[in-house]
Backbone as numpy.savetxt, mean C-alpha at the origin, in Angstrom:
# Nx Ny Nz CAx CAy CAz Cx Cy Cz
17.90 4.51 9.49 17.06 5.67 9.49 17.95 6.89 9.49
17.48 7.23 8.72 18.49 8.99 8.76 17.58 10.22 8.83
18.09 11.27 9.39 17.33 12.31 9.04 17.87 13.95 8.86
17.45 14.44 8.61 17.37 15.65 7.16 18.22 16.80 7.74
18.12 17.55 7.67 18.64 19.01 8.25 17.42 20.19 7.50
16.57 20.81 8.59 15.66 21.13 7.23 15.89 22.89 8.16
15.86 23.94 7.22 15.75 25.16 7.44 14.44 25.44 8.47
14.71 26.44 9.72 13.43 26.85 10.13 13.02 27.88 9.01
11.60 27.57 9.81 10.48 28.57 9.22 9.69 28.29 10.44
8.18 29.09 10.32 7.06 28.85 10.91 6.71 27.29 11.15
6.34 26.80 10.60 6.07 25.64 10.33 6.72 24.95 11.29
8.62 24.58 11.25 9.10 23.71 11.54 10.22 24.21 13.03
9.48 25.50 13.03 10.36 26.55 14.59 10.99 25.41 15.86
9.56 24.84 15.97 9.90 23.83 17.15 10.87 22.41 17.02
11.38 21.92 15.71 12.16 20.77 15.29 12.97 21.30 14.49
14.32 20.95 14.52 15.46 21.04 14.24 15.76 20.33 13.03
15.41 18.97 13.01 15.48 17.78 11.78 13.67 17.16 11.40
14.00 16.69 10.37 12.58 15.92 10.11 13.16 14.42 9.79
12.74 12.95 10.60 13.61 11.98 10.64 12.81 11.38 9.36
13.72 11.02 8.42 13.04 10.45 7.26 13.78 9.02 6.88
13.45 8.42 6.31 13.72 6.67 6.08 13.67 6.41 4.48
14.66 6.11 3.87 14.55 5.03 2.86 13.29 4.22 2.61
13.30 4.71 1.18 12.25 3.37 0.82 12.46 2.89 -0.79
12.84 1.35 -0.72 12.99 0.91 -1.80 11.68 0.61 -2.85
11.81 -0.14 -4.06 10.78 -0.54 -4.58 10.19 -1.92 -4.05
9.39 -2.54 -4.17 9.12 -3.62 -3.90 9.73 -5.05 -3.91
10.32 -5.01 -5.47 11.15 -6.05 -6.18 10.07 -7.08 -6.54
11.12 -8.54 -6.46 10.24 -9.60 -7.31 9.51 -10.84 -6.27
10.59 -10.73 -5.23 9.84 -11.83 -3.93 8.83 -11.06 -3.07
7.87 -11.93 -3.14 6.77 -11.58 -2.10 7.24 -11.27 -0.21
6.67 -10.30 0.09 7.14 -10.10 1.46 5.84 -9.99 2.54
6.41 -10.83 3.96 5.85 -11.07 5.00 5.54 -10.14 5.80
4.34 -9.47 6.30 3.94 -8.53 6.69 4.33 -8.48 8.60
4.25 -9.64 9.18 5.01 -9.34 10.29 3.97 -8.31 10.96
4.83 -7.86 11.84 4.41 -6.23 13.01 4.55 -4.90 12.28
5.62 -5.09 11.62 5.75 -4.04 11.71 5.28 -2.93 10.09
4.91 -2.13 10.05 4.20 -1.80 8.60 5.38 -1.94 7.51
4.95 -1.88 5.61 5.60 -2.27 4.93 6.07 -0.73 4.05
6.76 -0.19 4.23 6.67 0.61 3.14 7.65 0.51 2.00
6.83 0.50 0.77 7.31 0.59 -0.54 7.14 2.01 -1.41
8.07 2.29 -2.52 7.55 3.08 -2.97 7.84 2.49 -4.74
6.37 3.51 -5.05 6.07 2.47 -6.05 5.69 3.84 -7.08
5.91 3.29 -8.44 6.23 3.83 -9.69 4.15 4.22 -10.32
4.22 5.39 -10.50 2.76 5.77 -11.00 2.94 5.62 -12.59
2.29 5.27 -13.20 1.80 4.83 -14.87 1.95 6.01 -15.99
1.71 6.98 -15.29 2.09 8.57 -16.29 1.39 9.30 -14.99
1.75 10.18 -15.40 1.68 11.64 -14.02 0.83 12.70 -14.57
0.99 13.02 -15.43 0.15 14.39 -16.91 -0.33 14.28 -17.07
-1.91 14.11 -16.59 -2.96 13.34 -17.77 -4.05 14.73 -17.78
-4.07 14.40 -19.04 -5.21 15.37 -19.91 -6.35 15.22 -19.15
-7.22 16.27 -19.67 -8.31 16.42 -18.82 -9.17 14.67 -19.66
-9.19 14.80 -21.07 -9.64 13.97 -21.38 -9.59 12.33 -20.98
-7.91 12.09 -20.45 -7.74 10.98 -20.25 -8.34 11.05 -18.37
-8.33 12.11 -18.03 -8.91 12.07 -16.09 -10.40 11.67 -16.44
-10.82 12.13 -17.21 -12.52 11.84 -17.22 -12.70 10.23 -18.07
-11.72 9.63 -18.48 -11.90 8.60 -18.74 -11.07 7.42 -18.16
-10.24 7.04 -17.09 -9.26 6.40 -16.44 -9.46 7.12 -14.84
-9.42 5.98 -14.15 -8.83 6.10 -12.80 -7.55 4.92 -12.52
-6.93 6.15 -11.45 -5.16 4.98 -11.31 -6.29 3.91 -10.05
-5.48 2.97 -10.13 -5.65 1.75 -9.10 -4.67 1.58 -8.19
-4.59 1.18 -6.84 -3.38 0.94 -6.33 -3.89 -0.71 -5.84
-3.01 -1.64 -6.66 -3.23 -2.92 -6.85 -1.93 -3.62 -6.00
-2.58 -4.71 -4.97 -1.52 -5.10 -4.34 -2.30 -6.62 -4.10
-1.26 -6.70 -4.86 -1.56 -8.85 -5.18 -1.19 -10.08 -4.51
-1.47 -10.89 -4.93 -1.73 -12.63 -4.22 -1.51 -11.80 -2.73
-2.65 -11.49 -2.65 -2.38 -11.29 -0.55 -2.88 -12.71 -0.23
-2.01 -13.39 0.54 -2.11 -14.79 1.18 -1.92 -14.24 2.86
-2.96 -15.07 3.46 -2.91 -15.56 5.13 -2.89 -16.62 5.28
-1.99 -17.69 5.92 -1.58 -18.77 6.55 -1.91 -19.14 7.54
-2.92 -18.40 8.29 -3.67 -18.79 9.29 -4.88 -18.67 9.23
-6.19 -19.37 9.97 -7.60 -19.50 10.48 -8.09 -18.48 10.68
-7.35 -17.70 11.08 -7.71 -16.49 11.80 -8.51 -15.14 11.11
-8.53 -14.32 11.64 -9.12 -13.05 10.69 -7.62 -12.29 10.92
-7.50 -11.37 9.21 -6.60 -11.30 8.78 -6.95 -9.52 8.88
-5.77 -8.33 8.72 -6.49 -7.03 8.47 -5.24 -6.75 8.32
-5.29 -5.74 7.34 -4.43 -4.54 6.90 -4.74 -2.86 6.61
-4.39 -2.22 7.04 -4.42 -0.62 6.51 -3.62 -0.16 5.30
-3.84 0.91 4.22 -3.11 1.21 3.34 -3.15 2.54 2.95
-1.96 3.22 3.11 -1.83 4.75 3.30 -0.79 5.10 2.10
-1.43 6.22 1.25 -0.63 6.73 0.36 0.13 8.13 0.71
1.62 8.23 0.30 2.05 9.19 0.35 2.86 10.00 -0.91
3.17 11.47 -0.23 4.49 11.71 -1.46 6.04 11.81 -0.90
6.70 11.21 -1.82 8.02 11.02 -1.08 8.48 12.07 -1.04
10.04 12.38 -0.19 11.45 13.00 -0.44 12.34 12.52 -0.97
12.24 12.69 -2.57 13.22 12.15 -3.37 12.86 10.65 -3.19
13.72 9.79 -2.59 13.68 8.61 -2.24 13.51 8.34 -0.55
13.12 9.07 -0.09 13.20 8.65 1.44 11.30 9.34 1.86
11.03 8.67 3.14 9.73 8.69 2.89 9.66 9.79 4.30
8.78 10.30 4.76 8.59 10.90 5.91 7.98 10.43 7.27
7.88 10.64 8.55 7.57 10.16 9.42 5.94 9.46 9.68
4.84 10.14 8.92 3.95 9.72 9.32 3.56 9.03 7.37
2.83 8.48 8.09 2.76 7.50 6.78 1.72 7.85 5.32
1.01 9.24 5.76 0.40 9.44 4.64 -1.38 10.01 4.79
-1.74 9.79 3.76 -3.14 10.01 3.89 -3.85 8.20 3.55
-4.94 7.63 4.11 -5.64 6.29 4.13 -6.14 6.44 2.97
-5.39 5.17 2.37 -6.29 4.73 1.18 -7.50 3.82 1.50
-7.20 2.69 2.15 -8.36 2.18 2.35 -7.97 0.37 2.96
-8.41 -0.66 2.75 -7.94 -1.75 4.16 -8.65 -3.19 3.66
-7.74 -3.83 3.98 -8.41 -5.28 3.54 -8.78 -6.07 4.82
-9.43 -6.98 4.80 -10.43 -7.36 6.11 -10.61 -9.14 5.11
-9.91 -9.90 6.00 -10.48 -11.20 5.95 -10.86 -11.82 6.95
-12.19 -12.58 7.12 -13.01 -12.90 8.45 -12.79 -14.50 8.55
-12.23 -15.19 9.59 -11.87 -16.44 9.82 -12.61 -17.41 8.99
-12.15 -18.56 8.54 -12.55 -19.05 7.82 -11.56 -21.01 8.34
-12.70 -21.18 8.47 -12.99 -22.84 9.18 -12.77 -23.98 8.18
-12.88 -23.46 6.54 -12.88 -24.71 5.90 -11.55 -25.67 5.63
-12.27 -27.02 5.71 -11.58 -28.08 6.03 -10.47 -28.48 4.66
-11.85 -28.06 3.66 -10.82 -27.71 2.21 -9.65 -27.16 1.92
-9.40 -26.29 2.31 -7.60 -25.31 2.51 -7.01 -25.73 3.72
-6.83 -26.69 4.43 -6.36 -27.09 5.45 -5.71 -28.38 5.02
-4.36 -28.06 4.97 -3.23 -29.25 4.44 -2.18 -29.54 6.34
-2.59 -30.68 6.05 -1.74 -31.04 7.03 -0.20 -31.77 7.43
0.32 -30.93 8.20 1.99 -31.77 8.16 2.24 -32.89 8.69
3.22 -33.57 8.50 3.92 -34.60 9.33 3.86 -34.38 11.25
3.88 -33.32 11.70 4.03 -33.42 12.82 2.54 -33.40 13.39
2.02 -33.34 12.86 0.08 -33.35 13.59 -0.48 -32.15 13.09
0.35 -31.07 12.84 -0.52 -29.34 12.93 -0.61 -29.67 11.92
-1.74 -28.31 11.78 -2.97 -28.00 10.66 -2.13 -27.06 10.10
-1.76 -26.68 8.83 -1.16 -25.69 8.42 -2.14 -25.17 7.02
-2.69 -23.63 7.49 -3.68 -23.06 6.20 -3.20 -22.95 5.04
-3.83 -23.45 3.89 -3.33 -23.39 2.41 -4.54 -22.66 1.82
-4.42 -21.19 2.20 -5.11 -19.83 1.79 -5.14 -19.68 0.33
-6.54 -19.13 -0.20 -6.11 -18.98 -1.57 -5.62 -17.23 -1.43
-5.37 -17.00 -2.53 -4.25 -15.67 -3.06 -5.51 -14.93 -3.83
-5.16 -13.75 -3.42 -6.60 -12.74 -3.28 -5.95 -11.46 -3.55
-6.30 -10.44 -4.08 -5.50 -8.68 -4.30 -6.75 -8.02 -3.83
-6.56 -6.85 -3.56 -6.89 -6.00 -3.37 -6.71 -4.59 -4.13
-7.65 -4.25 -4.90 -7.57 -2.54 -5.48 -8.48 -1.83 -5.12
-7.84 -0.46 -4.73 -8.25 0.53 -4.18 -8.18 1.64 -5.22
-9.03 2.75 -5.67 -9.14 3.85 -6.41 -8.84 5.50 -6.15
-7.86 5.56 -6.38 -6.93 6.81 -6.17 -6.99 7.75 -6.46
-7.77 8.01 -7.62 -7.98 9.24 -8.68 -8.28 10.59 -7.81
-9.65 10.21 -6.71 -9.88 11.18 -6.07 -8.90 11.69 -4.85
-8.46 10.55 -3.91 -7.17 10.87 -2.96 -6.46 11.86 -3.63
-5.88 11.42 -4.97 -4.22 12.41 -5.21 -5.08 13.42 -5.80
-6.19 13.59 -5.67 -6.48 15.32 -6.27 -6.34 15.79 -4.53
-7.21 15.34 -4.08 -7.21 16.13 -2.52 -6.41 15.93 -2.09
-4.73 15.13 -2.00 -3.43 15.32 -1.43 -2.82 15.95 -2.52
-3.05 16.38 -3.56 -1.97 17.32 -4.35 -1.22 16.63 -4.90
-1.60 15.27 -5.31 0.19 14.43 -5.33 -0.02 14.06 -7.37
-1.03 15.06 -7.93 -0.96 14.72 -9.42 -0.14 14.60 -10.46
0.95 15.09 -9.80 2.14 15.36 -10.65 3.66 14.72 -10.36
3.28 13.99 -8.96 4.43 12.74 -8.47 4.49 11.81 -9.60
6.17 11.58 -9.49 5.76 10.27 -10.39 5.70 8.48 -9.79
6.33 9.10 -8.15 6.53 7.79 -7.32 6.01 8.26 -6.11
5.24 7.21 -5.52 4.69 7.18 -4.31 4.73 6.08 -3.27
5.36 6.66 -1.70 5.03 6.10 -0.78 3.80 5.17 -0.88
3.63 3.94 -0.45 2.50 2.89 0.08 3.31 2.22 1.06
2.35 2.76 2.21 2.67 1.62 3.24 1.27 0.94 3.95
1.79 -0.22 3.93 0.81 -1.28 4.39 0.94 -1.52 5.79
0.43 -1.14 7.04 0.00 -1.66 8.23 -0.62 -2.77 8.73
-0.05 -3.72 8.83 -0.27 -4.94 9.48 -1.32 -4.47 10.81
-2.77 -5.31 10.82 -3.74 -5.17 12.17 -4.14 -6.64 12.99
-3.63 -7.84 12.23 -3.75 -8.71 12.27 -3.62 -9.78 11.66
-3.25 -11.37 11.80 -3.17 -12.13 10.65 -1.65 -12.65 10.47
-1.32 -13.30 9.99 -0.02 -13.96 8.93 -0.17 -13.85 7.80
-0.29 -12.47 7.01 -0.01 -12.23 5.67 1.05 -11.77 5.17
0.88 -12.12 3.76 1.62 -12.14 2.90 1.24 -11.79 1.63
2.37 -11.00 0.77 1.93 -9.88 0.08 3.09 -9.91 -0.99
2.28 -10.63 -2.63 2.97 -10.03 -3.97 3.65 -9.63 -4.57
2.73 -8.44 -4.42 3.43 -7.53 -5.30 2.29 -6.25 -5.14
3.20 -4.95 -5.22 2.53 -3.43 -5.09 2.39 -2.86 -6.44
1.34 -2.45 -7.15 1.47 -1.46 -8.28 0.51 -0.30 -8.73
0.76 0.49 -9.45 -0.10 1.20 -9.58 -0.57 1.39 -10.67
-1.80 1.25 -11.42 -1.91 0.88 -12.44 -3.09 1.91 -13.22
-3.02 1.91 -14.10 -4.20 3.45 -14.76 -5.10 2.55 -15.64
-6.70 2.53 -15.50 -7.74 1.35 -15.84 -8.60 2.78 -16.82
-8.85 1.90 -17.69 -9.49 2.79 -18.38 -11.19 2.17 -18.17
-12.41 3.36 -17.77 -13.79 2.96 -17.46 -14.72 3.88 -17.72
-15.95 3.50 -17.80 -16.83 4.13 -17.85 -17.37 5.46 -17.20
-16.98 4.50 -16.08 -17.74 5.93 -14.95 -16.60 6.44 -14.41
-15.41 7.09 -14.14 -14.37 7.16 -13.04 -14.57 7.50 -11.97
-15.39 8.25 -11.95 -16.17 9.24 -10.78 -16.53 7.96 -9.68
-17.50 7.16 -9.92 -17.75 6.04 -9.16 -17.13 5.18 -8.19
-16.11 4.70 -9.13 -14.59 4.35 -8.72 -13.75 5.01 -7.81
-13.24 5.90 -8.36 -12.13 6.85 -7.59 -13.30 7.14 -6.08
């Protein structure tokens, strides 16, 4: 963790530094969500878009094969931000929105080991969330990379891949 040296002003009179953190891209192996939250930062599809292409496309923030390995009920939070350069800032953003899986008993996804335990064989599930409206009301239309961090609330998940992706639709308004 490193952090900044930032000029006072109004704003920042009372702090001296603003502690900011690295954040890589995702890459190609899927990663274990654990305690502690995930942050990636992840590449937006084009940044400029015409009025024509806003009234016809909303971006997606698509985050794939989410797997849980346990019975249990599973939860995540997901907060978008704008970076510093490459390093992200202390609080994690504005809420995109949260995935929620509710325990699930079947006997069907339940592979069992050699030693007696039950070990869950979850199916692989994504989640997309619609952004269009967020990055007008955070200002972030013209980023070309953005903070996502994922908050672990519960569960043994496991998580893909992060992207952000521009869907072309009917209604956008609906969506976003």
């Amino acid at each position: 963790m490193g952090s900044v040296k930032v000029q006072k002003t109004k704003e920042t009179e009372s702090k001296q530094e603003l502690n900011l953190v690295s954040v890589s891209e995702f890459g190609t192996q899927p990663r274990e969500l654990g305690t502690s939250p995930l942050r990636v930062m992840v590449p937006r599809p084009k940044t400029n878009h015409k009025k024509k292409e806003k009234d016809d496309h909303v971006e997606l923030l698509e985050i794939k094969d989410i797997q849980d390995a346990s019975h249990d009920a599973a939860r995540f939070d997901v907060y978008v931000a704008a970076p510093y350069g490459d390093l992200a800032g202390p609080n994690y953003g504005e809420f995109a929105g949260s995935f929620v899986k509710l325990p699930d008993k079947s006997k069907k996804e339940v592979k069992e080991q050699g030693n007696g335990v039950a070990k869950h064989k979850g199916k692989k599930t994504n989640l997309k969330l619609g952004l269009t409206a967020l990055f007008e009301d955070i200002e972030v239309e013209h980023v070309e990379k953005l903070v996502v961090t994922i908050v672990p609330a519960g569960g043994d998940v496991t998580v893909g891949d992060v992207k952000i992706k521009l869907v072309k639709t009917d209604s956008p308004r609906l969506i976003a």
